[in-house]
KEKE-3310 file (N, C-alpha, C; in steps of 0.2 Angstrom, whole numbers, plus 5000, padded with zeros to 4 digits):
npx = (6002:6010:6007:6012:6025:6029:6029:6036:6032:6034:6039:6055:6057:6065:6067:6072:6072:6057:6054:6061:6052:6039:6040:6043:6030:6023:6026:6020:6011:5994:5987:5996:5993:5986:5996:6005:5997:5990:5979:5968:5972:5958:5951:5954:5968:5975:5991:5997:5981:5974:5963:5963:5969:5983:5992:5989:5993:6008:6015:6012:6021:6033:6034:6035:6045:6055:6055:6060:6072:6090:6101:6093:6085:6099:6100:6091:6089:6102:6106:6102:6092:6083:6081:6074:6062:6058:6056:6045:6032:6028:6036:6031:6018:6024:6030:6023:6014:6027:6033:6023:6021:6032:6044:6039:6037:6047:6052:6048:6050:6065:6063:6070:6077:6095:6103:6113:6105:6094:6096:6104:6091:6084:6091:6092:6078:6074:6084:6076:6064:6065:6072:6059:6051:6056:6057:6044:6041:6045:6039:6027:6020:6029:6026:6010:6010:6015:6005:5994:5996:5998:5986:5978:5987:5982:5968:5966:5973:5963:5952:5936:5937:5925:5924:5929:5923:5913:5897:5885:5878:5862:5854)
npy = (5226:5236:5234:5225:5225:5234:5228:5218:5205:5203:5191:5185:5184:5178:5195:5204:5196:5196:5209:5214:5206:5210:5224:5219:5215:5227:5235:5232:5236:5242:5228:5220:5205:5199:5201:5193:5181:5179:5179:5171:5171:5175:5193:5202:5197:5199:5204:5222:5224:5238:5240:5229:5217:5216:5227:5232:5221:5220:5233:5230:5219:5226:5235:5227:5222:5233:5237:5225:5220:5222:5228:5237:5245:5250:5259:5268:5275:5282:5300:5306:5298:5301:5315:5316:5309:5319:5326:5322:5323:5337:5335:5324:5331:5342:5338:5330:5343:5348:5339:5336:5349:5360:5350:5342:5352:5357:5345:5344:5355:5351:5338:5326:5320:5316:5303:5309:5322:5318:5313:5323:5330:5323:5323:5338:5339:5329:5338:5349:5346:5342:5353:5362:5351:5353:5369:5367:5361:5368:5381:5380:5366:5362:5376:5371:5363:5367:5377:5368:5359:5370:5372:5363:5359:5372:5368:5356:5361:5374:5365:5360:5360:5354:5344:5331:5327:5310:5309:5307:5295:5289:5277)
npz = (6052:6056:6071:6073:6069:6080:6091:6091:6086:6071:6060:6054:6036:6024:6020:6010:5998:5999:5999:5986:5976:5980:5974:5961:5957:5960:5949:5937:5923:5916:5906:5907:5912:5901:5892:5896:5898:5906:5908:5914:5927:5942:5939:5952:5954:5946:5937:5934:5934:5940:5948:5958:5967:5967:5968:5982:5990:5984:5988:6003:6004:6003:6009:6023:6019:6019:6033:6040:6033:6038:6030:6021:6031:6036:6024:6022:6030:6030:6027:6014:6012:6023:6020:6007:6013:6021:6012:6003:6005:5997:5986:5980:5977:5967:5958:5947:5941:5936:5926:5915:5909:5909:5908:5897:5887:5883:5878:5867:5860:5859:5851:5838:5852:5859:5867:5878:5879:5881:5895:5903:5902:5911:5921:5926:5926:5938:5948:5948:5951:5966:5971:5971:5979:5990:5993:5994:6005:6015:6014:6012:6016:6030:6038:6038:6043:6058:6060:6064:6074:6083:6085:6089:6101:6107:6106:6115:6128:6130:6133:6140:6158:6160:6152:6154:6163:6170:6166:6182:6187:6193:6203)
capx = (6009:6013:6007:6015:6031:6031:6027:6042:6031:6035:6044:6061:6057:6068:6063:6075:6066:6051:6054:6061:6045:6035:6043:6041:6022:6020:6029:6017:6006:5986:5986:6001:5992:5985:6003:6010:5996:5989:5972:5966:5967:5953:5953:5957:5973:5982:5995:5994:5975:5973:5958:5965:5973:5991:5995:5993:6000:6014:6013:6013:6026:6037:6033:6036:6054:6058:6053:6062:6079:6093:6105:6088:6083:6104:6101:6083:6091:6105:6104:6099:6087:6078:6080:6069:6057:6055:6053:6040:6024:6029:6038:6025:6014:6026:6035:6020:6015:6035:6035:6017:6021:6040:6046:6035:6035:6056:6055:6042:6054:6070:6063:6070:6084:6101:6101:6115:6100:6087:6101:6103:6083:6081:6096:6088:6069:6076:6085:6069:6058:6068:6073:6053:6049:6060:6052:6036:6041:6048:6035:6018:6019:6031:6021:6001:6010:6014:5999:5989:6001:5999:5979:5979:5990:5975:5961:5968:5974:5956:5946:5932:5938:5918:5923:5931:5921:5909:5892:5883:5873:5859:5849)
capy = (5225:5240:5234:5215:5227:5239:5224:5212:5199:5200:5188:5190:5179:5182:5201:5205:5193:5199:5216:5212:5203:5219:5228:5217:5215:5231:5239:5230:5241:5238:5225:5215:5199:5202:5202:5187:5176:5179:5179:5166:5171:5180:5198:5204:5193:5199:5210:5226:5230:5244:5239:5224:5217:5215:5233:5232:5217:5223:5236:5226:5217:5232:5238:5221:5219:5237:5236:5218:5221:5226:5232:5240:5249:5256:5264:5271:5279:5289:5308:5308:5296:5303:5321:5314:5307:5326:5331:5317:5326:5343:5332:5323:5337:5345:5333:5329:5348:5349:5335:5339:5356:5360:5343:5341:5357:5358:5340:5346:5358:5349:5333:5321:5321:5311:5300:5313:5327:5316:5311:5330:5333:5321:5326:5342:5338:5327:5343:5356:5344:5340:5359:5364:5349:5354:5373:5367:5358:5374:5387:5376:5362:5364:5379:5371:5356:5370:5379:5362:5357:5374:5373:5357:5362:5377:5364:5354:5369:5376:5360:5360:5353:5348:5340:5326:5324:5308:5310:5304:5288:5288:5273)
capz = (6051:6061:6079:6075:6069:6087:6097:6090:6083:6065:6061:6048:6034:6016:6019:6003:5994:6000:5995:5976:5976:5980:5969:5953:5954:5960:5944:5933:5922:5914:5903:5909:5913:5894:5886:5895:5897:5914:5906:5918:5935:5943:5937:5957:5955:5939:5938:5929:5934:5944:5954:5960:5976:5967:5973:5989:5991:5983:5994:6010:6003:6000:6018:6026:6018:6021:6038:6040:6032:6040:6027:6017:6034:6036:6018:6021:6038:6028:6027:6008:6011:6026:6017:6003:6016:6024:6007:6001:6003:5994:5979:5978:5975:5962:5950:5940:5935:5932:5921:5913:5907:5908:5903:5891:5884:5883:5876:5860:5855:5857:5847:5841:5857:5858:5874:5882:5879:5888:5902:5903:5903:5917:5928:5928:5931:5946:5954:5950:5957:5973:5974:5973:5985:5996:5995:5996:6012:6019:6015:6014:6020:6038:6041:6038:6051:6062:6063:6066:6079:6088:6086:6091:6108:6112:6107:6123:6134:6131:6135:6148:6163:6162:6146:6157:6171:6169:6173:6186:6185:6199:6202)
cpx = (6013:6013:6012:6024:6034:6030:6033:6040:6031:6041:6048:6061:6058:6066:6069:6071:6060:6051:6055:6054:6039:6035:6040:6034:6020:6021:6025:6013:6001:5992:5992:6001:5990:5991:6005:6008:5994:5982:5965:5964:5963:5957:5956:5964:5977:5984:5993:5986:5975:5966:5957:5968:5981:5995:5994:5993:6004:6016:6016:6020:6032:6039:6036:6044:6058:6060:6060:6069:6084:6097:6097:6086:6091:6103:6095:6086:6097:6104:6101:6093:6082:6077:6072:6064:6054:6052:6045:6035:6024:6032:6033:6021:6016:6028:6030:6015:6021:6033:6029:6018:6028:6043:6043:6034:6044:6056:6050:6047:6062:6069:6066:6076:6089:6099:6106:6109:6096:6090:6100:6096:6083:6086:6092:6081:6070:6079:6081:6065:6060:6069:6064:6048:6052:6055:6045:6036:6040:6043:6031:6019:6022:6024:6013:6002:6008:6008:5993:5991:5998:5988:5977:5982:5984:5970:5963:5968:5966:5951:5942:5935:5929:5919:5924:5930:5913:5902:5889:5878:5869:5855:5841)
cpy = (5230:5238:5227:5218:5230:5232:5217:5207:5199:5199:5190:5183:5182:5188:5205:5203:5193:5207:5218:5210:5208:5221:5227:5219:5225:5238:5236:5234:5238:5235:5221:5207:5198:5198:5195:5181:5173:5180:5176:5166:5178:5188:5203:5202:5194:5206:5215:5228:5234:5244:5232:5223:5214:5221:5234:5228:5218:5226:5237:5221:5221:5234:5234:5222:5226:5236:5230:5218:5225:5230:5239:5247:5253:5262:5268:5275:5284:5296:5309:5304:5300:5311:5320:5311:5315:5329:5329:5321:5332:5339:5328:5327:5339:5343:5332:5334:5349:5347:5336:5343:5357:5356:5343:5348:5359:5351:5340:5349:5354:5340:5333:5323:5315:5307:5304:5318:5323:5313:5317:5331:5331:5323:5334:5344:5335:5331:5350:5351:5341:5348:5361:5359:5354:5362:5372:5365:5365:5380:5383:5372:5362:5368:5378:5365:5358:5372:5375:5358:5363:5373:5366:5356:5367:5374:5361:5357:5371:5372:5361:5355:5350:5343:5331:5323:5317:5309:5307:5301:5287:5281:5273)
cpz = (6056:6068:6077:6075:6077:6092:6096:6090:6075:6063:6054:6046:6027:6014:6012:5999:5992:5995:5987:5973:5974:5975:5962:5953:5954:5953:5936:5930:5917:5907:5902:5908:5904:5889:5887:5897:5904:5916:5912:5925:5935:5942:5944:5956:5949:5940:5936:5931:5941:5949:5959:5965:5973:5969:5979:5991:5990:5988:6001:6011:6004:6007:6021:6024:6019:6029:6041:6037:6034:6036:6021:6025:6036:6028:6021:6028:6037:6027:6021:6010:6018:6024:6011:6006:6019:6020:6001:5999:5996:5985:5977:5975:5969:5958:5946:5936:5930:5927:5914:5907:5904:5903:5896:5886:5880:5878:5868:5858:5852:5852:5842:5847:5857:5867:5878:5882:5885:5894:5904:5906:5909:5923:5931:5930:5939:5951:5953:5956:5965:5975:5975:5979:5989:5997:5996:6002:6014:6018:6013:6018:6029:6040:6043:6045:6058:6066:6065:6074:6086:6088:6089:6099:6111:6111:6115:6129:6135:6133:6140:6152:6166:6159:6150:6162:6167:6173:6178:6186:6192:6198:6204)
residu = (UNK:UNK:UNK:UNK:UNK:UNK:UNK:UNK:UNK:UNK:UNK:UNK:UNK:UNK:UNK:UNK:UNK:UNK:UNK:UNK:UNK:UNK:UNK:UNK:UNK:UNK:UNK:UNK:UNK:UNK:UNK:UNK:UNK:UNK:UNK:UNK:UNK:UNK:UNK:UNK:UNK:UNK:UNK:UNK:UNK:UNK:UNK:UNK:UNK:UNK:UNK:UNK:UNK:UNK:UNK:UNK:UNK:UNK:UNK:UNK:UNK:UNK:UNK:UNK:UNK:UNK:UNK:UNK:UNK:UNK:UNK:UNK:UNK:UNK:UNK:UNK:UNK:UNK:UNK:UNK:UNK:UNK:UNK:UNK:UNK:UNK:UNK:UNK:UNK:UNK:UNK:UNK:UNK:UNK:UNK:UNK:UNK:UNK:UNK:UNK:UNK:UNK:UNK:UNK:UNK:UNK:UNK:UNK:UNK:UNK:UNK:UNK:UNK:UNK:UNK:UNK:UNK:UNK:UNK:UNK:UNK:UNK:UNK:UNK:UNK:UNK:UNK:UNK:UNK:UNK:UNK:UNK:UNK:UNK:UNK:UNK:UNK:UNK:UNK:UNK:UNK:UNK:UNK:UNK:UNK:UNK:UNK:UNK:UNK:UNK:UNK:UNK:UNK:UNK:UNK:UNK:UNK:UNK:UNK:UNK:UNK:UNK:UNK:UNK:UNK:UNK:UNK:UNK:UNK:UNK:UNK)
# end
């Protein structure tokens, strides 16, 4: 999808639709097919299983309509949004010990909770865990890019210029 994308042959077909589309299947969870009677198609092909090809089709779907809509790629190109793409890898990493531990350990004692309480709780798990991505960006992750980056620069610099010579083929 990427070269047909860099190369301007894919083509723009209801990539909105497409992407909602995505979305839904891919937000499916086990035993989906199960519940509403979806029993019947083969087990790759139903929603909800996890070793199945409705998640990356979904996926491809997701990709394909981001990719492919105009007003979806101005949002995705805003400053919050591309901040939370710098911060991706490190939030990734950190929001599911947060929630794990923290969360989970804040949400034991305060049981049972009002729905302002668990508005509350989430508002501030969403600004730990975007403040600790963000630090993870900036003190791990930036710096391991760096120093891959610079080692990566003196692998090349250092090369053999025999490394580049073919040898020679007598007959």
């Amino acid at each position: 999808m990427q070269e047909a994308w860099t190369r301007s042959r894919l083509k723009r077909v209801a990539p909105e639709l497409v992407l909602v589309i995505g979305l839904i299947l891919g937000s499916q969870s086990a035993g989906f097919a199960h519940r509403y009677g979806l029993d019947f198609l083969p087990g790759s092909l139903q929603p909800g299983n996890p070793a199945g090809l409705i998640y990356p089709i979904a996926a491809a779907l997701v990709v394909y309509g981001c990719l492919m809509s105009v007003p979806v790629a101005k949002f995705l190109q805003q400053a919050q949004c591309l901040f939370l793409g710098r911060i991706s890898f490190g939030l990734y990493l950190i929001h599911v010990p947060i929630a794990y531990t923290l969360v989970m350990a804040v949400a034991v004692l305060l049981w049972p909770m009002s729905a302002i309480t668990l508005a509350v709780g989430l508002l501030i798990f969403v600004a730990l865990s975007v403040s600790l991505g963000w630090l993870m960006t900036v003190l791990v992750d930036g710096p391991a890019l760096r120093l891959l980056a610079s080692i990566r620069a003196l692998k090349n610099k250092w090369r053999s210029p025999l490394a580049t010579v073919r040898p020679l083929v007598l007959d």
